[in-house]
LUMMARVO-302360 format. One record per residue (C-alpha): residue number from 1; residue in three letters; x, y, z. Coordinates in steps of 0.2 Angstrom, whole numbers, plus 5000, padded with zeros to 4 digits. Layout:
// residues N
PT;num;residuo;X;Y;Z
PT;NUM;ALA;X;Y;Z
...
***
This chain:
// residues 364
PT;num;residuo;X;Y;Z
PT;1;UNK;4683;5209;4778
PT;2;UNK;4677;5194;4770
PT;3;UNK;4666;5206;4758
PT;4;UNK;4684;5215;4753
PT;5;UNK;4694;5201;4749
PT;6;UNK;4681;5193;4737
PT;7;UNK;4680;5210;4728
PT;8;UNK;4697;5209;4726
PT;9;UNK;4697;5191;4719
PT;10;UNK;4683;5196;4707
PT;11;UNK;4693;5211;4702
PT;12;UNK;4709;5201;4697
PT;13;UNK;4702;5186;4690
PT;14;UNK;4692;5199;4677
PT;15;UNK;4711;5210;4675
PT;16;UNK;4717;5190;4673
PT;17;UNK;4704;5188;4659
PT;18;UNK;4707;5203;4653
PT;19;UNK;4725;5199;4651
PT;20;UNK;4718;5183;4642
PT;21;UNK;4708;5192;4629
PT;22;UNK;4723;5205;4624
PT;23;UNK;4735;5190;4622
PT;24;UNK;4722;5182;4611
PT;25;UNK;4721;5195;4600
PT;26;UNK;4741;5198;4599
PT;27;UNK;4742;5181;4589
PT;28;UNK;4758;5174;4598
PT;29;UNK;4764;5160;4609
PT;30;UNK;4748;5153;4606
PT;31;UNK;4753;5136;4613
PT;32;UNK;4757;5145;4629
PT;33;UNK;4741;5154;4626
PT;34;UNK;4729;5140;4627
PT;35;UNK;4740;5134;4643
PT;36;UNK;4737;5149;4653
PT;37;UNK;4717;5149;4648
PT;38;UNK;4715;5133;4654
PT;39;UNK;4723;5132;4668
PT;40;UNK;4714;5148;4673
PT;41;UNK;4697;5143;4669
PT;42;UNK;4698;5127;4678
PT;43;UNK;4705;5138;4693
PT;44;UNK;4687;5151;4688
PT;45;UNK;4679;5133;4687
PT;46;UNK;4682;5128;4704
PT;47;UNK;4681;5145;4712
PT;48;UNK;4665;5146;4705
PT;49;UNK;4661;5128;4712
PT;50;UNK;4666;5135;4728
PT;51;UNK;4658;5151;4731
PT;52;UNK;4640;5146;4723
PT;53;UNK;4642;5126;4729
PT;54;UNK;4637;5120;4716
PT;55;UNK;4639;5121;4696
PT;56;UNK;4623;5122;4684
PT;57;UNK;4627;5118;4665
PT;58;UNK;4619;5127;4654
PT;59;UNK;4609;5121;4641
PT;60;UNK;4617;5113;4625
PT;61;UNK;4635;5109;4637
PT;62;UNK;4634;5091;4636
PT;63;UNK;4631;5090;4618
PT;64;UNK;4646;5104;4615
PT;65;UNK;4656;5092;4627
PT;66;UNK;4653;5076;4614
PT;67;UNK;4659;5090;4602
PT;68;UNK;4676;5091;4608
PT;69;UNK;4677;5073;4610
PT;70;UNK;4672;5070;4590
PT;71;UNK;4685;5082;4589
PT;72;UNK;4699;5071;4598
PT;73;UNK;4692;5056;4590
PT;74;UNK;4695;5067;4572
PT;75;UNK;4713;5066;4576
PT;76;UNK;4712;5046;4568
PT;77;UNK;4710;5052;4550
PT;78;UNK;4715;5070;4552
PT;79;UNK;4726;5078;4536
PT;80;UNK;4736;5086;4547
PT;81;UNK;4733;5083;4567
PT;82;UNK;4743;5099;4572
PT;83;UNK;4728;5109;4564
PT;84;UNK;4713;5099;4573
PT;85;UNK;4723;5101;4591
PT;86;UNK;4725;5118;4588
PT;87;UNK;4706;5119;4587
PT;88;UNK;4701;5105;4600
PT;89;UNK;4711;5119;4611
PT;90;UNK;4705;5135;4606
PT;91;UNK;4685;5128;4610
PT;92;UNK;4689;5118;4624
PT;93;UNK;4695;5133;4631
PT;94;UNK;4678;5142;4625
PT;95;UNK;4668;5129;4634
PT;96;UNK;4678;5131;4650
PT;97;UNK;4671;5152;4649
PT;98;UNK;4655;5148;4644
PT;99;UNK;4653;5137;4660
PT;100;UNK;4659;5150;4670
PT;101;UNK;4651;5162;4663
PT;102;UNK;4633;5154;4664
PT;103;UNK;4637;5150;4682
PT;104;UNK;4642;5168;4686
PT;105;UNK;4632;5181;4697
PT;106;UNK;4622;5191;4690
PT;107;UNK;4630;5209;4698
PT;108;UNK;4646;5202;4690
PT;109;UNK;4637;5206;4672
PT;110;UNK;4642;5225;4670
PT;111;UNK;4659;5221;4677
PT;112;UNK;4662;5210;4662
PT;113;UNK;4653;5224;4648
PT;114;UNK;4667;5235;4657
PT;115;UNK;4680;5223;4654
PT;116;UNK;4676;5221;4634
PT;117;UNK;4675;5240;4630
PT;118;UNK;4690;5243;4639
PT;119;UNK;4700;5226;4626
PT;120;UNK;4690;5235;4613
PT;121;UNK;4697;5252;4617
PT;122;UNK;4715;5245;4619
PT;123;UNK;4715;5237;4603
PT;124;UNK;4707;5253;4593
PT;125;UNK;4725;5263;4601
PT;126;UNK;4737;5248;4596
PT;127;UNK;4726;5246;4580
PT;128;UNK;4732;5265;4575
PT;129;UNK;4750;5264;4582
PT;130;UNK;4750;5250;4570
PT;131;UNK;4750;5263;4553
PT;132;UNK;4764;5270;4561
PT;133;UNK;4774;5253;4566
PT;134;UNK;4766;5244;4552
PT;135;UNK;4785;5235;4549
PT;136;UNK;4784;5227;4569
PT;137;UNK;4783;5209;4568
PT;138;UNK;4769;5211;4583
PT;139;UNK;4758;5222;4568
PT;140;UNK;4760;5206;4556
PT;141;UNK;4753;5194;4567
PT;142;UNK;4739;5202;4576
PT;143;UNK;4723;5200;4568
PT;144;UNK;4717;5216;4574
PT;145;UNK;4730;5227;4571
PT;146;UNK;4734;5237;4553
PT;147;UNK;4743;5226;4541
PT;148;UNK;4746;5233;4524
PT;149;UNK;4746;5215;4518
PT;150;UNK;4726;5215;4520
PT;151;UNK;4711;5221;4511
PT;152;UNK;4701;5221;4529
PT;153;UNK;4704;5223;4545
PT;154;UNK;4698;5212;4561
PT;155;UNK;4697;5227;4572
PT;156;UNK;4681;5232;4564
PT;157;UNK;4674;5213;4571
PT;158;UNK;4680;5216;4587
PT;159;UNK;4671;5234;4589
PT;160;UNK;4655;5227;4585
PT;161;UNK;4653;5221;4600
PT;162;UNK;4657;5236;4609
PT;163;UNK;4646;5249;4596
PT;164;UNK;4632;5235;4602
PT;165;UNK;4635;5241;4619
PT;166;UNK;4634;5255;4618
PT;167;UNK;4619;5257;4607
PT;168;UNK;4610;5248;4618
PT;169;UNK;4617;5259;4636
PT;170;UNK;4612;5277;4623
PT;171;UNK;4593;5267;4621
PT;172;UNK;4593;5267;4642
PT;173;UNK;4601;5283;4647
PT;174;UNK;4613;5292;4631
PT;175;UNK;4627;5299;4639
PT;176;UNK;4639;5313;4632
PT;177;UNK;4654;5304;4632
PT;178;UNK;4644;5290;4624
PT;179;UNK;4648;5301;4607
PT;180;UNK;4667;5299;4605
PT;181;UNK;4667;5280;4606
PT;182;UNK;4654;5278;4596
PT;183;UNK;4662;5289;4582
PT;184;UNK;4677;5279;4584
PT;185;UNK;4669;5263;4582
PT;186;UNK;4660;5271;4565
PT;187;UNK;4677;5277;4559
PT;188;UNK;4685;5259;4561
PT;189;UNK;4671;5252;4554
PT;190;UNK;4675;5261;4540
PT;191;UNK;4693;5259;4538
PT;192;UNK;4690;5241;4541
PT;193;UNK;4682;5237;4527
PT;194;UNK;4674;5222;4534
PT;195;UNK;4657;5217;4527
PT;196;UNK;4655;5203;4540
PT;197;UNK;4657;5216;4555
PT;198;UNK;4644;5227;4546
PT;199;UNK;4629;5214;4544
PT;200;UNK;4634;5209;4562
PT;201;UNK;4631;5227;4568
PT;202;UNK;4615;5226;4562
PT;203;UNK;4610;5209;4567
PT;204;UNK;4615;5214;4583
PT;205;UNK;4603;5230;4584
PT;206;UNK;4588;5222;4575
PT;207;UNK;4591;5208;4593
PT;208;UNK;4591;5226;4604
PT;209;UNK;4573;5228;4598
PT;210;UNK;4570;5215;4609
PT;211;UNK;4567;5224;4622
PT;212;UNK;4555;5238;4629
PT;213;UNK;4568;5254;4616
PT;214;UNK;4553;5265;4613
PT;215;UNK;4553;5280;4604
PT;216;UNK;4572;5287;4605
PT;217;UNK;4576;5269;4603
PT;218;UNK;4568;5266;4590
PT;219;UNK;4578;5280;4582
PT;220;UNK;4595;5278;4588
PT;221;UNK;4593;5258;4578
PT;222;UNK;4587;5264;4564
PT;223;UNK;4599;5279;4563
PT;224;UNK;4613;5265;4565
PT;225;UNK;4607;5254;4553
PT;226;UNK;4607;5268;4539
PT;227;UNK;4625;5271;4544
PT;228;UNK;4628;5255;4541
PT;229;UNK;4620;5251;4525
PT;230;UNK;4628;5267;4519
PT;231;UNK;4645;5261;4524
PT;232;UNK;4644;5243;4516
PT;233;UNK;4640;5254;4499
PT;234;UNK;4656;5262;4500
PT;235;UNK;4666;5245;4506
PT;236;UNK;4657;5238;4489
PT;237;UNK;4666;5252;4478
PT;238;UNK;4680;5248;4484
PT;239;UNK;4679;5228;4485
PT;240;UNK;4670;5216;4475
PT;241;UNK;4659;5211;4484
PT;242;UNK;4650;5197;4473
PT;243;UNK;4659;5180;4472
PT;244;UNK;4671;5184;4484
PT;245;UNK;4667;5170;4496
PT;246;UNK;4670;5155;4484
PT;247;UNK;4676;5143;4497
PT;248;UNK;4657;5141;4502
PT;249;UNK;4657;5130;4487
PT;250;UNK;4673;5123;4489
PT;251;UNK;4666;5116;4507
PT;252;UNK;4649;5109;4501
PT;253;UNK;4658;5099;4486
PT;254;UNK;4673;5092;4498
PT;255;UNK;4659;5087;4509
PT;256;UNK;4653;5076;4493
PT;257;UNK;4671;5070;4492
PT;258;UNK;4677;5069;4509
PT;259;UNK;4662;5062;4519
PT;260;UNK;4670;5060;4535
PT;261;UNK;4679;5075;4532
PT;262;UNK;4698;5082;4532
PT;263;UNK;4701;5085;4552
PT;264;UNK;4697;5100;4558
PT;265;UNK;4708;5115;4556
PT;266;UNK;4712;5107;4537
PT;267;UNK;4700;5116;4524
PT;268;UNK;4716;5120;4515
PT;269;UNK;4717;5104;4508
PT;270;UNK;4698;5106;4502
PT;271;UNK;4701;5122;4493
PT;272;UNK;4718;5115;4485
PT;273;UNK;4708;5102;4475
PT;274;UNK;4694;5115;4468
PT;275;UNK;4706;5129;4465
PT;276;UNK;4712;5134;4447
PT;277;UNK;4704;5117;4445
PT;278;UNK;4702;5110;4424
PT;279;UNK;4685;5108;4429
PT;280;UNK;4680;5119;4443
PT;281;UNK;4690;5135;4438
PT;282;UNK;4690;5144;4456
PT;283;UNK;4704;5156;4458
PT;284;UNK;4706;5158;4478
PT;285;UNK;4715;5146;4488
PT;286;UNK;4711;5148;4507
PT;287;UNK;4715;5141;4524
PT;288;UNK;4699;5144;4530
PT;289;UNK;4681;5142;4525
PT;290;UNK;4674;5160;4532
PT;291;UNK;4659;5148;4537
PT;292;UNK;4659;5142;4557
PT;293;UNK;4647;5131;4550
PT;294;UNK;4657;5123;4533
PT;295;UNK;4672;5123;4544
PT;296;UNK;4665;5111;4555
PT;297;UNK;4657;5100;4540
PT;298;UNK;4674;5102;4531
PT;299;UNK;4684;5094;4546
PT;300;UNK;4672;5083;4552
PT;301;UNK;4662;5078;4537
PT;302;UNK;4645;5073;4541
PT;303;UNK;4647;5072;4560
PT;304;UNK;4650;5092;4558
PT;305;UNK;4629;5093;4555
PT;306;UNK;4630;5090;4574
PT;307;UNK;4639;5107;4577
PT;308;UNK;4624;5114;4567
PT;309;UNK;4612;5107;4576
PT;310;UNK;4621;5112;4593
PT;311;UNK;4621;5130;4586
PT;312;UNK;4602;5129;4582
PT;313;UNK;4597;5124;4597
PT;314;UNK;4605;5136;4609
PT;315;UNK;4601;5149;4598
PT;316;UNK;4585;5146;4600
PT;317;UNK;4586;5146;4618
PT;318;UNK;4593;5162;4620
PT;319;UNK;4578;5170;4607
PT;320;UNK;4565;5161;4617
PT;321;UNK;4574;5164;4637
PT;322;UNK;4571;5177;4646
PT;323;UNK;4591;5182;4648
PT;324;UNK;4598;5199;4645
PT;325;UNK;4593;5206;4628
PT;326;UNK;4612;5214;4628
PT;327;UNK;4622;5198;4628
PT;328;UNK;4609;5191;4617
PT;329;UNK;4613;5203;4604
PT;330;UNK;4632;5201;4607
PT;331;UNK;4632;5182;4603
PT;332;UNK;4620;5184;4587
PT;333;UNK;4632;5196;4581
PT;334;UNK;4647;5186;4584
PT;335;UNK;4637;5172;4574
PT;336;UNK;4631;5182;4561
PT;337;UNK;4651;5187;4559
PT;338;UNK;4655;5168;4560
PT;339;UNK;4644;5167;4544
PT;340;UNK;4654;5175;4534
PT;341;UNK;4671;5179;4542
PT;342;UNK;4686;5169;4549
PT;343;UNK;4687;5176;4565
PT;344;UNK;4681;5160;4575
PT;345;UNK;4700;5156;4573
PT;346;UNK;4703;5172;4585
PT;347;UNK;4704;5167;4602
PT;348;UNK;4700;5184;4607
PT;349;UNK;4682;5183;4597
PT;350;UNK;4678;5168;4601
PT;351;UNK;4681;5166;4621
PT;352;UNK;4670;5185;4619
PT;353;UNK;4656;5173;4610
PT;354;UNK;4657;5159;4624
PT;355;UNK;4654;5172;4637
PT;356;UNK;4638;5180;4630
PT;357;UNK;4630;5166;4627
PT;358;UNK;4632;5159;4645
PT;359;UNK;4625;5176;4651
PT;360;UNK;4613;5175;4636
PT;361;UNK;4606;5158;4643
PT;362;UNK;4607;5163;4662
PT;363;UNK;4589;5168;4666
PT;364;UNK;4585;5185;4674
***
């Protein structure tokens, strides 16, 4: 009985994280959002606590702890606090998942693959009702779903998490039902139009090659990879694709100008000084860097070289541990994305990076 009731406890608190990861990718009630993920991952917290009696932090956590409190410390000279509480919340809750995650048994891995092609399948059907509802307020403020507003769409980021899953379950055993979902993760790849989610894709399957593919392997990734290259081509034809990022330079010279940075969540008011500038003719205003990286040295100046140093370093874990080649691949992708996209604003994306690379630190 005792074996039955904690099956049922795991099965709801991944539904209740499944809940989590769809309201995260809705774009509403955010404030209630980041209340209800807190709440439940210091509930996951102490349940983990609880049933392995004791709690391991993974490598990098106390640094990624003095982080968040740079962060709260941010709020002195700020632009605009609202904007650096909003991100203060949106990692802390991160962090919460990562511990989990890192601390988690490791039959409870394939549960948690389940789990994110099922939000991935979810969002693909809501994604297509969306060019028929494309008026519904719900549409406009969901990053993943169609908006006729946007020359890209988010979806494509979120799938390539799942086309990593299953390229790498095809490499083990290729099932037939394997075929429609990948087809469908190609076609809203496609209709995405997001370069970002395309260099992550194959980012993610040069990580696959980590481990022992072999011949069919070996095929399957280099088969992806032509697919892939073959659909940025087209995404370039009908996008410019050079120049189209200019708030990387926007970020480096604010970081010249603002050395102590603008507060986290603030890059606006960076790209407001350099854009249709006298002297520094750049025609794009944005809210967001598209750099995880500048994000972090536009808000926090030169303390935001620490968050860079944090990434290196558990990156380089994960490529030199001995944890699952999968989850590795899904946290390079997500970071290779972060490089060049703004989706580490979505809580969705980002709680999904949290999570793979706790699994991608726990040792097998």
């Amino acid at each position: 009985m005792k074996l039955v009731h904690r099956m049922l406890l795991i099965y709801f608190c991944l539904y209740l994280f499944g809940l989590l990861l769809f309201w995260g990718g809705l774009g509403i009630y955010k404030d209630y959002l980041f209340i209800t993920a807190t709440v439940y991952g210091c509930f996951l917290i102490t349940l983990t606590w609880k049933v392995n009696h004791r709690l391991i932090f993974p490598k990098g956590f106390h640094l990624f702890v003095g982080i968040l409190l740079l962060l709260i410390l941010n709020l002195l000279w700020s632009v605009d606090k609202t904007n650096t509480i909003t991100y203060f919340k949106l990692l802390f809750t991160g962090c919460l998942f990562w511990l989990v995650s890192y601390n988690l048994r490791g039959s409870y891995k394939d549960k948690i693959t389940r789990l994110l092609i099922g939000i991935g399948i979810v969002f693909a059907i809501y994604f297509f009702l969306g060019l028929v509802f494309a008026d519904s307020p719900y549409v406009r403020w969901s990053p993943f779903f169609y908006n006729r507003a946007f020359n890209h769409f988010h979806i494509g980021d979120l799938w390539v998490v799942i086309l990593v899953i299953f390229v790498n379950l095809s490499i083990s055993k290729f099932r037939p039902w394997y075929a429609p979902i990948i087809l469908l993760g190609v076609i809203l790849l496609i209709i995405s139009l997001s370069r970002s989610a395309y260099v992550a894709l194959v980012a993610g399957a040069v990580i696959l090659t980590k481990r022992n593919i072999g011949k069919k392997g070996g095929i399957i990734i280099k088969g992806l990879i032509l697919i892939v290259i073959s659909i940025f081509i087209f995404a370039g034809l009908l996008k410019p694709t050079l120049l189209e990022r200019p708030y990387y330079i926007q970020a480096i010279m604010g970081f010249f100008k603002y050395p102590l940075g603008v507060g986290m969540g603030n890059f606006y008011q960076i790209s407001s000084i350099f854009t249709n500038n006298a002297w520094v003719g750049f025609p794009n205003l944005s809210t967001y860097a598209h750099n995880i990286i500048l994000e972090f040295i536009a808000g926090l100046g030169m303390f935001g070289l620490i968050f860079l140093y944090w990434l290196f370093r558990v990156t380089e874990g994960i490529w030199r541990g001995s944890g699952e080649v999968l989850y590795k691949a899904i946290f390079i992708a997500i970071t290779i994305n972060f490089m060049f996209d703004y989706t580490y604003v979505i809580p969705t994306i980002l709680w999904i990076w949290f999570v793979s690379l706790g699994l991608a630190q726990k040792e097998t």
